[in-house]
C-alpha positions in Angstrom: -18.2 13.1 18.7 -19.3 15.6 16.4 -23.2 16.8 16.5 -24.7 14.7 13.4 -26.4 17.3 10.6 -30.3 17.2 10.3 -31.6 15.3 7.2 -31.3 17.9 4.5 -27.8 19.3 5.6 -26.8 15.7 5.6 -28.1 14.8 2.0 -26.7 18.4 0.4 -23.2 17.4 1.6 -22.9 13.4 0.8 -24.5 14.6 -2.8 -21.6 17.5 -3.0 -19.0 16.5 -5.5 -16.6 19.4 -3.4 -17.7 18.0 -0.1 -14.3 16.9 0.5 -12.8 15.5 3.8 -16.2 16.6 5.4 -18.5 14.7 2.8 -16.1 11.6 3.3 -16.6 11.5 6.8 -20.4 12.1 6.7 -21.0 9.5 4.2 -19.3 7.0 6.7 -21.2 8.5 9.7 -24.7 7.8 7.6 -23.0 4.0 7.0 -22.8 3.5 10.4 -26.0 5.0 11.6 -27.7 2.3 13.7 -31.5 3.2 11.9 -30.7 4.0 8.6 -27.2 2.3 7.9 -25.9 0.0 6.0 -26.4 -3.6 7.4 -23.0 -4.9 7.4 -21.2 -1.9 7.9 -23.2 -1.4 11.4 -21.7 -4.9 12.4 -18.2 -4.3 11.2 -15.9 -3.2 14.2 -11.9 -2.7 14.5 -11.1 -6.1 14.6 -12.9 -6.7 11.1 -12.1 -3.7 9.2 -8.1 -4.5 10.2 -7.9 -7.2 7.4 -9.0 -4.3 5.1 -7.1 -1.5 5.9 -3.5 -3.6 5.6 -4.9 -4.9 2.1 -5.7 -1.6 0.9 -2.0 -0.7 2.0 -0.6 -3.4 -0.2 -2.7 -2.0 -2.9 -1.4 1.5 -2.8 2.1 -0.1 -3.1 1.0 -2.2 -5.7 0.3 0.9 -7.8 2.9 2.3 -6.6 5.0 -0.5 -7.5 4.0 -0.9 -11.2 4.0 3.0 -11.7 0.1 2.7 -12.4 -0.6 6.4 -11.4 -4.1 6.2 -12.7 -5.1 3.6 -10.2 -2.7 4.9 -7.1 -5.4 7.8 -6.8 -8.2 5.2 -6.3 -6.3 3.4 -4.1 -5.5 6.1 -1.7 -8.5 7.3 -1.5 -9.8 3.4 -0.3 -6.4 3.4 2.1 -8.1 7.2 3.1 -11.4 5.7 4.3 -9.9 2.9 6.3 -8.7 5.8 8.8 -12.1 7.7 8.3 -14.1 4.0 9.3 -11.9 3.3 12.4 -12.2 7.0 13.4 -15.4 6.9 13.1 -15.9 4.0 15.3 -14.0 5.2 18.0 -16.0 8.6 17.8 -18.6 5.9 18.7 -17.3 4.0 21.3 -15.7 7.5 23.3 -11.7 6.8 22.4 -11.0 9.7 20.2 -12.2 11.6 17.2 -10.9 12.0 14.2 -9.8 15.8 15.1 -7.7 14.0 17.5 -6.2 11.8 14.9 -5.1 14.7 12.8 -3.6 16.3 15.7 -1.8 13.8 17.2 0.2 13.0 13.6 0.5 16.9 13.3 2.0 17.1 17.0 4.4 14.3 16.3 5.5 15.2 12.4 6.2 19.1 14.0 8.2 17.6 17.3 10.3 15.2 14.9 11.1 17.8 12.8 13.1 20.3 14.3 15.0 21.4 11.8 12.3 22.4 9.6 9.7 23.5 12.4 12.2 24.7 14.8 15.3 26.7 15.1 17.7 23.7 14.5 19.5 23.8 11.4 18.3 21.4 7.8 21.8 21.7 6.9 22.0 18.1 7.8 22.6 14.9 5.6 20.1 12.0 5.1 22.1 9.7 7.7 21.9 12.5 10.5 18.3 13.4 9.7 17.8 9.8 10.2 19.7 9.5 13.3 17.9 12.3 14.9 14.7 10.9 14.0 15.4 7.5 15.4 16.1 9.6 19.1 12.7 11.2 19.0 11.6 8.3 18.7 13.1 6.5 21.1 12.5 9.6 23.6 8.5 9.1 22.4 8.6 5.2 23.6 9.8 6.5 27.0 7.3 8.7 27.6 4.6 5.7 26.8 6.9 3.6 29.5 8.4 0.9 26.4 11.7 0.1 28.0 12.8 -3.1 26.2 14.6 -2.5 22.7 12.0 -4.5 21.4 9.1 -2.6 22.8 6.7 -1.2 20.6 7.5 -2.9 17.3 3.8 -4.0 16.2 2.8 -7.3 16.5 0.2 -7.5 13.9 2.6 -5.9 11.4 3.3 -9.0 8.0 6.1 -11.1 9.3 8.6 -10.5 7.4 8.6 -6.7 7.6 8.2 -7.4 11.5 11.2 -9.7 11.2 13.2 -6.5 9.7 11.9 -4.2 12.3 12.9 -6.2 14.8 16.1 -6.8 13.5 17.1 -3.5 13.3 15.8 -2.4 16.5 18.1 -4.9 18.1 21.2 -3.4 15.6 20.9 -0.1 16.9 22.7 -1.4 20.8 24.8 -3.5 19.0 23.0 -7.0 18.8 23.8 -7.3 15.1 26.9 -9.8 13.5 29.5 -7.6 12.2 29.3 -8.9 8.2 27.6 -10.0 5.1 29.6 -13.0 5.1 28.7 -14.0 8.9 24.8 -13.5 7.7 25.8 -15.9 5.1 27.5 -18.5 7.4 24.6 -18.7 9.4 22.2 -18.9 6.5 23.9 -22.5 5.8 23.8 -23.2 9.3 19.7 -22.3 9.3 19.6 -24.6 5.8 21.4 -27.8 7.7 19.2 -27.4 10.2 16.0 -27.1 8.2 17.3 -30.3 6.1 18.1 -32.7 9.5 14.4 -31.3 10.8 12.8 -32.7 7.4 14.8 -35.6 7.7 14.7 -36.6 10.8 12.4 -34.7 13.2 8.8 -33.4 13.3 6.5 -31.2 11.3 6.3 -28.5 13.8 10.1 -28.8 14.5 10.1 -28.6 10.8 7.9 -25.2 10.3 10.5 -23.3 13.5 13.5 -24.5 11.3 12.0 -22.6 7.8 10.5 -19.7 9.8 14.3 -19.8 11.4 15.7 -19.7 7.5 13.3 -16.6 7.4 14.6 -14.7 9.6 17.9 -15.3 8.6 17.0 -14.3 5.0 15.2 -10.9 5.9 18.3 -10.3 7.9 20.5 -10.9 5.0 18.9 -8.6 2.9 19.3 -5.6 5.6 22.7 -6.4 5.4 23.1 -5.7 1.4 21.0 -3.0 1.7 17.6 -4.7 0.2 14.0 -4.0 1.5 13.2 -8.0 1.3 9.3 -7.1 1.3 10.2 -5.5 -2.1 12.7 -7.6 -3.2 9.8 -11.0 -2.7 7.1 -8.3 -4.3 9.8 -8.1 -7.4 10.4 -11.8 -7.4 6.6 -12.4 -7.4 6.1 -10.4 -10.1 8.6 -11.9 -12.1 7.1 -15.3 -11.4 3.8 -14.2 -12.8 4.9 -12.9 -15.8 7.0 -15.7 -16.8 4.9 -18.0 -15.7 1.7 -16.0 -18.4 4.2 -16.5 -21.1 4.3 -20.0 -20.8 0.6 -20.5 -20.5 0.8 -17.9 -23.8 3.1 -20.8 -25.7 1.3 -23.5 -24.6 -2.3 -22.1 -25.6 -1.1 -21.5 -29.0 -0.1 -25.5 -29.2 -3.9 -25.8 -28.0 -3.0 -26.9 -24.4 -3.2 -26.0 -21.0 -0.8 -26.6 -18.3 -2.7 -29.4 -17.6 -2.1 -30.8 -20.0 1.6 -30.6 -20.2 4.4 -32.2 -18.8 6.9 -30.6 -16.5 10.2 -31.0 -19.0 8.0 -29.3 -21.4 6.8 -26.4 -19.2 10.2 -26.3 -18.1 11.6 -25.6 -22.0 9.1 -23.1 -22.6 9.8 -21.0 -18.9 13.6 -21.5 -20.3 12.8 -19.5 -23.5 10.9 -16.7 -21.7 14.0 -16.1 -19.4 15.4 -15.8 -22.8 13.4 -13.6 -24.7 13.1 -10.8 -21.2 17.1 -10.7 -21.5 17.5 -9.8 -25.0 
């Protein structure tokens, strides 16, 4: 843990708009200091901030998303101090600093890379570059004693990117069907199912059927190709503007969704469909 800077050292950097990385970090440090920190940042620990950091990740591809450059530098920089607040709370606690955290991801970018950093060759396509990552990896979960195919994949990651990762882990010895259309099959299979379990059996048997369908569904979009995260992101989006425009037609008839009736809600969602395809 690095040797905290006396009072006026402190002040000169945290007020320095070229501070940098080193201003960053001592603002946090000063957040955090048990005498003169901020209240609720003193309480937070990794557990708390967790929720944060994967929000300001979803944020980043947010901007990212809609091409809004002008906010994706305000976003990193928030997705930036969720790494310099759990750094700086395992300085605290004795894990690791956050020199350590830059040279473990330097270690590991160098040791992946060989044929930048080393004296294999880059003439190598995409697929091979991808291969070749894939088997450091795989030689890097050995060496931290994962031995199931399985191992490693992050619990705490959403579910539905897990569901991929998982997926695709299992793929790689084989544990895959052989075709879109079998992906399909047993998407109808997953839907009969979910349909007898609403009909017929009980709520929680109900809620394994749908996250069943699910998984089914992120599966199916490996097999086209799709990132499904994206692909539900697009859909969302979609949904929310089309679902503006009608709130658009109805306020200029003086009502509010509300106040409507489905058929009529329905009409109007109709005719923005329309107007986006002209």
């Amino acid at each position: 843990m690095h040797t905290p800077l006396p009072k006026a050292q402190s002040d000169a950097l945290v007020f320095d708009p070229e501070g940098g990385l080193p201003r960053l970090r001592e603002i946090m440090r000063r957040l955090r200091d048990r005498e003169t920190g901020c209240p609720w940042d003193i309480e937070q620990d990794f557990a708390t901030i967790a929720p944060y950091t994967i929000e300001e990740a979803y944020e980043v591809a947010d901007a990212i998303e809609r091409a809004a450059f002008g906010e994706l530098e305000g976003e990193l920089g928030d997705l930036l101090f969720q790494t310099v607040y759990h750094t700086q709370m395992a300085e605290e606690a004795g894990h690791f600093s956050f020199d350590d955290v830059v040279k473990n991801i330097s270690d590991k970018m160098v040791a992946r890379h060989p044929h930048v950093f080393g004296d294999e060759s880059n003439q190598k396509s995409a697929e091979q570059q991808t291969r070749d990552w894939e088997a450091q990896k795989a030689k890097e979960r050995a060496g931290r004693a994962e031995k199931g195919t399985l191992d490693g994949v992050a619990v705490g990651l959403p579910a539905l990117l897990r569901a991929l990762k998982l997926q695709s882990r299992a793929a790689r010895v084989g544990f895959d069907w052989p075709s879109t259309e079998n992906v399909l099959d047993k998407l109808l299979e997953e839907s009969r199912e979910l349909v007898e379990a609403r009909d017929r059996l009980t709520q929680d048997k109900v809620e394994e059927e749908f996250g069943d369908l699910l998984f089914v569904m992120a599966n199916l979009g490996r097999h086209l190709g799709l990132d499904p995260e994206s692909a539900l992101r697009a859909a969302n989006a979609k949904f929310t503007r089309r679902f503006e425009k009608v709130e658009e037609k109805l306020k200029t008839r003086g009502k509010t969704p509300a106040q409507s009736t489905l058929e009529e809600m329905d009409a109007l969602w109709d005719e923005a469909k329309a107007e986006e395809r002209r």
